[in-house]
VMD Tcl script that builds the backbone (N, CA, C; Angstrom):
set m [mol new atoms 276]
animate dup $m
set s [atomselect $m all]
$s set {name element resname resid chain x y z} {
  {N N UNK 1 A -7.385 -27.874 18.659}
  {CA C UNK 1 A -6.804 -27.186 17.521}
  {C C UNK 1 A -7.911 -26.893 16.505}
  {N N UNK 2 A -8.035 -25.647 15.970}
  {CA C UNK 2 A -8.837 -25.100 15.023}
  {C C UNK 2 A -8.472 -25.894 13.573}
  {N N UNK 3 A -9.225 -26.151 13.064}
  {CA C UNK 3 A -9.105 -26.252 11.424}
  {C C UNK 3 A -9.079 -24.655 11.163}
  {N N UNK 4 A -8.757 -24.787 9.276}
  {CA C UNK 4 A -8.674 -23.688 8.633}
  {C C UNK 4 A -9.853 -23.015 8.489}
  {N N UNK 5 A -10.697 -22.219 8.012}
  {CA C UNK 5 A -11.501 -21.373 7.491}
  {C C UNK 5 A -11.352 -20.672 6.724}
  {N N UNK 6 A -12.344 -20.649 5.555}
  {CA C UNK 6 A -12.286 -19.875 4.400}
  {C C UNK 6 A -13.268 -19.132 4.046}
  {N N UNK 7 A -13.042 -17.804 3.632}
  {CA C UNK 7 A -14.691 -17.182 3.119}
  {C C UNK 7 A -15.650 -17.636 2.372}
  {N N UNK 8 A -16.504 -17.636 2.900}
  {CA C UNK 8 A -17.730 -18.363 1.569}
  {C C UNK 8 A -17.200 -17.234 0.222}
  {N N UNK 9 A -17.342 -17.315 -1.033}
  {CA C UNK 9 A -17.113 -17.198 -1.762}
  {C C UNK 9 A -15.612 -16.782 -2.283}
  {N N UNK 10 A -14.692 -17.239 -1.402}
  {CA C UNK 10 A -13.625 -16.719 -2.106}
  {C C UNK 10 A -12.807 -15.908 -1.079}
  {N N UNK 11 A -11.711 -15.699 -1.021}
  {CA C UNK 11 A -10.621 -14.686 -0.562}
  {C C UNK 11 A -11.802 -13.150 -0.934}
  {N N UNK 12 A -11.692 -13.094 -2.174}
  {CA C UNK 12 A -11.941 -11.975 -2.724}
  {C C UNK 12 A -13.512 -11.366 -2.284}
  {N N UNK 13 A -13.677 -11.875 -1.176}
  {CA C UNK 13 A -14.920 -11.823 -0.720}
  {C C UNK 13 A -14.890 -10.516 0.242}
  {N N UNK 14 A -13.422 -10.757 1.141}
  {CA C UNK 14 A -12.913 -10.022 1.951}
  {C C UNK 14 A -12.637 -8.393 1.926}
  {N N UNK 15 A -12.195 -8.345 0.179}
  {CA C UNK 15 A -11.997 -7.315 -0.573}
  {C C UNK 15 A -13.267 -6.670 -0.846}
  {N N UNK 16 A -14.036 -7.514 -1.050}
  {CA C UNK 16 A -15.315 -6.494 -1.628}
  {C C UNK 16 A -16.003 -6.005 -0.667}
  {N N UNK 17 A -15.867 -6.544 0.374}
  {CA C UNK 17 A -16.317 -6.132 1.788}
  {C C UNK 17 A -16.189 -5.183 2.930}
  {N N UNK 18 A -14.906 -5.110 2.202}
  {CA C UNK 18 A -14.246 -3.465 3.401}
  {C C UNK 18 A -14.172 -2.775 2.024}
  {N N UNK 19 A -14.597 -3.136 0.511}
  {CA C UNK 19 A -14.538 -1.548 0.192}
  {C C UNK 19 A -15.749 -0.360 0.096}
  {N N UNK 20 A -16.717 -0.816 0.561}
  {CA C UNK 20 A -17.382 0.026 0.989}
  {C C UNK 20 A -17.053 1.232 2.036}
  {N N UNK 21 A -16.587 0.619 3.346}
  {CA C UNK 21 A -16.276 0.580 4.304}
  {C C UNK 21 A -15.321 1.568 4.774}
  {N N UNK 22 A -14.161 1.866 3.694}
  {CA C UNK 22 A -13.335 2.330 3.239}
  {C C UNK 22 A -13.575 3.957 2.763}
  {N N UNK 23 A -14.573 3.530 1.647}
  {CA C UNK 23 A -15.201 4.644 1.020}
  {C C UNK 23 A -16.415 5.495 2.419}
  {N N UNK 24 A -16.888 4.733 2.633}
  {CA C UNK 24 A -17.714 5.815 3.546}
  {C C UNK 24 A -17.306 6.085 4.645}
  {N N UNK 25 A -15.391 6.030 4.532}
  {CA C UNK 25 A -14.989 6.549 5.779}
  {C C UNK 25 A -13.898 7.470 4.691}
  {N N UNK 26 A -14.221 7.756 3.570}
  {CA C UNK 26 A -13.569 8.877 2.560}
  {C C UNK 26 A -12.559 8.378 2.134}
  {N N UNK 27 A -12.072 7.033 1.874}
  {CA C UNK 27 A -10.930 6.671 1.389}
  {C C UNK 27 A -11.591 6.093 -0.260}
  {N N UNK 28 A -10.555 6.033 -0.537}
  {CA C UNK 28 A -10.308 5.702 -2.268}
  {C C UNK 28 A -9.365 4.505 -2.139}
  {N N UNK 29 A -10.420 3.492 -3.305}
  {CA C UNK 29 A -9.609 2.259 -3.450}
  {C C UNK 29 A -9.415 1.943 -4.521}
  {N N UNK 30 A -7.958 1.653 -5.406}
  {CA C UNK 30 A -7.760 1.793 -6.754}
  {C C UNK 30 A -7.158 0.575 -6.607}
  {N N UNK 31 A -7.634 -0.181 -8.091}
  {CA C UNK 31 A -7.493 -0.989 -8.374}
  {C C UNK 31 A -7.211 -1.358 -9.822}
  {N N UNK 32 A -5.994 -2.520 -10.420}
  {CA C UNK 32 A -5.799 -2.551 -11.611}
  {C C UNK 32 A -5.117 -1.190 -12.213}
  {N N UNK 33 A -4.196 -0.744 -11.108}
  {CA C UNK 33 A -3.690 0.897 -11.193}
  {C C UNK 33 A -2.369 0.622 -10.963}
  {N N UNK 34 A -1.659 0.942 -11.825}
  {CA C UNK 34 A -0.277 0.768 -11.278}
  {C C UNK 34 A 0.234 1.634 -10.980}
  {N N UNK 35 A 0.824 1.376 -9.470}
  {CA C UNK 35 A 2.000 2.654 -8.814}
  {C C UNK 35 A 2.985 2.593 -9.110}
  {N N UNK 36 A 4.016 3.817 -9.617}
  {CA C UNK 36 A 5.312 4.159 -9.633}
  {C C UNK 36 A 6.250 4.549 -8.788}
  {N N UNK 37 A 5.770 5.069 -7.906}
  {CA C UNK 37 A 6.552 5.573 -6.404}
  {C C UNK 37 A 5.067 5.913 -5.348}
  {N N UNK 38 A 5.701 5.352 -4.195}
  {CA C UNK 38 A 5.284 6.056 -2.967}
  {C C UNK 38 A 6.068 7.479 -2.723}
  {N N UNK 39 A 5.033 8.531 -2.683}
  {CA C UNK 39 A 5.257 9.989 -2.188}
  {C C UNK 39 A 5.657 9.788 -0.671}
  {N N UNK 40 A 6.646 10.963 -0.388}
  {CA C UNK 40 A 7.122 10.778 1.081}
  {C C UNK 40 A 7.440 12.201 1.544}
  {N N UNK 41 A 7.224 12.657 2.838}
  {CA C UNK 41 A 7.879 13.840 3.405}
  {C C UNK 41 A 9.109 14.408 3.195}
  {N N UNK 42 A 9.745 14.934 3.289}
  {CA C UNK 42 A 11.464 15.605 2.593}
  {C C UNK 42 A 12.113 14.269 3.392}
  {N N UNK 43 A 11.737 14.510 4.592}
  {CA C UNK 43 A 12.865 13.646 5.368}
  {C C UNK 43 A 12.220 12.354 5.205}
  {N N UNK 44 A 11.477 11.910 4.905}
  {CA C UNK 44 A 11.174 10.043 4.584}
  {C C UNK 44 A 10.782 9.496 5.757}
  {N N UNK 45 A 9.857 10.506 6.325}
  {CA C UNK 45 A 9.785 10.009 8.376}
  {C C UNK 45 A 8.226 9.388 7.505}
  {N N UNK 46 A 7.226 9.814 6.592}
  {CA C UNK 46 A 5.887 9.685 6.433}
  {C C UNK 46 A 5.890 9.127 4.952}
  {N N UNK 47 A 4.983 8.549 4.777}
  {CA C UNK 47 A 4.046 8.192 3.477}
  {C C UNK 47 A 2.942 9.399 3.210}
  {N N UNK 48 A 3.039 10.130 2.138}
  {CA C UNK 48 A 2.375 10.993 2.015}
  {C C UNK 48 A 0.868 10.610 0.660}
  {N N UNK 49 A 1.429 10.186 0.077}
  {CA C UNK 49 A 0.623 9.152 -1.557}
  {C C UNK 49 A 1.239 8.189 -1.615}
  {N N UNK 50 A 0.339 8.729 -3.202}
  {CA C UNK 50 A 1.511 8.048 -4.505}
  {C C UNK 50 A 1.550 8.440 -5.963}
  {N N UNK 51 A 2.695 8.530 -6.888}
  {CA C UNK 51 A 2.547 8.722 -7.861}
  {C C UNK 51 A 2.097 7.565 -8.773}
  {N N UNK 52 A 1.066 7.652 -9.871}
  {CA C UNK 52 A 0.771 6.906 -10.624}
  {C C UNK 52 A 1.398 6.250 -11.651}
  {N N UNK 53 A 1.727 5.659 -12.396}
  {CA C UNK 53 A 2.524 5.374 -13.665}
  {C C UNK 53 A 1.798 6.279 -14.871}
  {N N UNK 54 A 0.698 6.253 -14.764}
  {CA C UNK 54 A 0.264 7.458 -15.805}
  {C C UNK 54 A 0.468 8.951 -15.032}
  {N N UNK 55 A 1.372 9.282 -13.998}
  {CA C UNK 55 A 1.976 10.569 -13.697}
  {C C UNK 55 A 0.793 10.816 -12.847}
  {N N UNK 56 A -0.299 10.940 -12.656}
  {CA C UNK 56 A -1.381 11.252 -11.418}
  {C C UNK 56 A -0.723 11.243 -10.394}
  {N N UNK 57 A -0.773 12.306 -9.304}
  {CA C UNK 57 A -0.498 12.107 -7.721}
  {C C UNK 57 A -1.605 11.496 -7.278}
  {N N UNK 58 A -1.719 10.830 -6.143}
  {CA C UNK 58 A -2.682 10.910 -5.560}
  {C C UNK 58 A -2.214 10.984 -3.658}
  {N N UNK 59 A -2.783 12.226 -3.490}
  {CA C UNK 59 A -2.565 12.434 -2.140}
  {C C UNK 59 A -2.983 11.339 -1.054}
  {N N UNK 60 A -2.608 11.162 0.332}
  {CA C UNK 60 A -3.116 10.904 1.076}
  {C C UNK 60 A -2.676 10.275 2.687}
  {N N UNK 61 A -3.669 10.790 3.454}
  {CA C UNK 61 A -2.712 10.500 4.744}
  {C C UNK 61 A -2.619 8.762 5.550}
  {N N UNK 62 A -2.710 8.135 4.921}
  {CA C UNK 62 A -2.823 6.859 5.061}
  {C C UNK 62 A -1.883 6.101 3.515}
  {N N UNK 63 A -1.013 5.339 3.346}
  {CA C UNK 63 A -0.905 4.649 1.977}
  {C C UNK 63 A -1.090 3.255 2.439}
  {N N UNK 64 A -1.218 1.879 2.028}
  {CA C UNK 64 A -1.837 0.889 2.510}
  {C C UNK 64 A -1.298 0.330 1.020}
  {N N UNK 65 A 0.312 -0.624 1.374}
  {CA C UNK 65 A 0.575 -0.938 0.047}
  {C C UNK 65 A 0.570 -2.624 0.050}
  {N N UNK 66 A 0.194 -3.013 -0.825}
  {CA C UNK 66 A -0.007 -4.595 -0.958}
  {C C UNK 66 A 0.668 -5.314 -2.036}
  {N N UNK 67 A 2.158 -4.989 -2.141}
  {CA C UNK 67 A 2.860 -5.356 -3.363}
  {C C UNK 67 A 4.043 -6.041 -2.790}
  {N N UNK 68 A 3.849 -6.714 -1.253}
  {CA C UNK 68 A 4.960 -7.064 -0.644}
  {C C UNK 68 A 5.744 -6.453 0.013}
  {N N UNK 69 A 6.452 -6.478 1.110}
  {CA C UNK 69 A 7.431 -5.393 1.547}
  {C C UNK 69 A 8.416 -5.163 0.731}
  {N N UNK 70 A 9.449 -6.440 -0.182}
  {CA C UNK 70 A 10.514 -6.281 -0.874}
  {C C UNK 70 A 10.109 -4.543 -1.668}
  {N N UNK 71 A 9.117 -5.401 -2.478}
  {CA C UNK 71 A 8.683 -4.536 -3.526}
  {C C UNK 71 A 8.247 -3.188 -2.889}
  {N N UNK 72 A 7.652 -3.013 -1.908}
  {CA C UNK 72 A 7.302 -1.768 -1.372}
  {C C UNK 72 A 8.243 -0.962 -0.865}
  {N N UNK 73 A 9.652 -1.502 -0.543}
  {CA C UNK 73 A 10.477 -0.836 0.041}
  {C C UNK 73 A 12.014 -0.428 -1.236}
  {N N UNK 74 A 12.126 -1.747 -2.138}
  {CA C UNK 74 A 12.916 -1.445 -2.437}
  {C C UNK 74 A 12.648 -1.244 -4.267}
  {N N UNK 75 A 11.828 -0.840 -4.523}
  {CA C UNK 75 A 11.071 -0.551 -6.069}
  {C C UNK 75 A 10.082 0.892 -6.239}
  {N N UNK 76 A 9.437 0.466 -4.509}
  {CA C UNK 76 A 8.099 1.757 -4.791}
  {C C UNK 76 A 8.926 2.855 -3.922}
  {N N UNK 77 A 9.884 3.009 -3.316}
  {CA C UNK 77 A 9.782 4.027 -2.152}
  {C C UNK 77 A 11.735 3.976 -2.204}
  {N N UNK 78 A 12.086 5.306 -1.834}
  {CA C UNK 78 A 13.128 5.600 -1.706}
  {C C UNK 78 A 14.070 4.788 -0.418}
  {N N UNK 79 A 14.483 3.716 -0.267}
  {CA C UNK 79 A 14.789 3.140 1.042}
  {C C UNK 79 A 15.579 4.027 1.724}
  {N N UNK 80 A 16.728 5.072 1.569}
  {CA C UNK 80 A 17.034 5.568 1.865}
  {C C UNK 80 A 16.244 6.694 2.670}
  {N N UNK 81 A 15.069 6.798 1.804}
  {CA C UNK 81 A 14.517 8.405 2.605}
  {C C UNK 81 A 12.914 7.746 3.425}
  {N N UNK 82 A 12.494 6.604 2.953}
  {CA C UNK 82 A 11.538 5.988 3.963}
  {C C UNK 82 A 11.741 5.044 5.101}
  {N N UNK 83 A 11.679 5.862 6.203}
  {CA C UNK 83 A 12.010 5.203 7.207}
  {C C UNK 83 A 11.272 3.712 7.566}
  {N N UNK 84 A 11.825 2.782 7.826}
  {CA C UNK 84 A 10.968 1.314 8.250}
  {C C UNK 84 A 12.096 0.241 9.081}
  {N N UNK 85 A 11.722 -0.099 10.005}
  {CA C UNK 85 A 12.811 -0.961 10.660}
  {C C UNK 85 A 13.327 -2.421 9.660}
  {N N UNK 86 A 12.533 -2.177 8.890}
  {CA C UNK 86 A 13.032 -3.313 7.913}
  {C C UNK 86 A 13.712 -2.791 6.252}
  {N N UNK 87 A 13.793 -1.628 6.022}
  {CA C UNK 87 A 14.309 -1.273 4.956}
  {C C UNK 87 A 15.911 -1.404 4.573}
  {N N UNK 88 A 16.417 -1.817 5.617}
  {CA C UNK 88 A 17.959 -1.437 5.955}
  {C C UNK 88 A 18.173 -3.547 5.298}
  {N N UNK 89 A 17.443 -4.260 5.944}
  {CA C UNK 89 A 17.839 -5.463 5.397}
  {C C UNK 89 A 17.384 -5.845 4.220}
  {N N UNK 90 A 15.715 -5.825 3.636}
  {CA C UNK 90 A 15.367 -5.617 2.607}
  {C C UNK 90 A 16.424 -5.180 1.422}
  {N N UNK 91 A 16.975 -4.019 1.310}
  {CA C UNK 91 A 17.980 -3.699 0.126}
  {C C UNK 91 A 19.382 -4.240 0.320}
  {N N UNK 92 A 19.972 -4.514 1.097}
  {CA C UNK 92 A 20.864 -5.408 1.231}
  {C C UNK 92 A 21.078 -6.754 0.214}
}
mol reanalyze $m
mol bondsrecalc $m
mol representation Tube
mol addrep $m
């Protein structure tokens, strides 16, 4: 049996590490930004952005949300119109 492992300096080690990584594969990583909604296709089949709380869109074909599923499904995103095999119990 393995023991645990931890990053030398921190969790947050992990973070600083793919954001390069990220960026020189053209992605944008915002941080200390608060989202108001995940943008979605008419029919809610895709994640398209997101809208900002200061009203900014920000496009994109990837969204990558880290606010929990509850919260991602039933706060940031229309459950009704974003499809997810877990959205149906989530708002319940």
């Amino acid at each position: 049996m393995q023991t645990p492992s931890y990053p030398v300096g921190g969790s947050g080690e992990i973070a600083r590490s793919i954001v390069p990584v990220i960026q020189e594969a053209g992605g944008q990583v915002l941080v200390n930004a608060r989202v108001a909604a995940i943008l979605t296709t008419p029919d809610g089949s895709k994640a398209t952005g997101v809208q900002m709380a200061s009203g900014e869109k920000v496009l994109a074909p990837i969204v990558i949300s880290d606010a929990g599923v509850y919260n991602t499904y039933s706060r940031l995103s229309d459950a009704g119109r974003l499809r997810c095999v877990y959205s149906l119990d989530i708002v319940k």
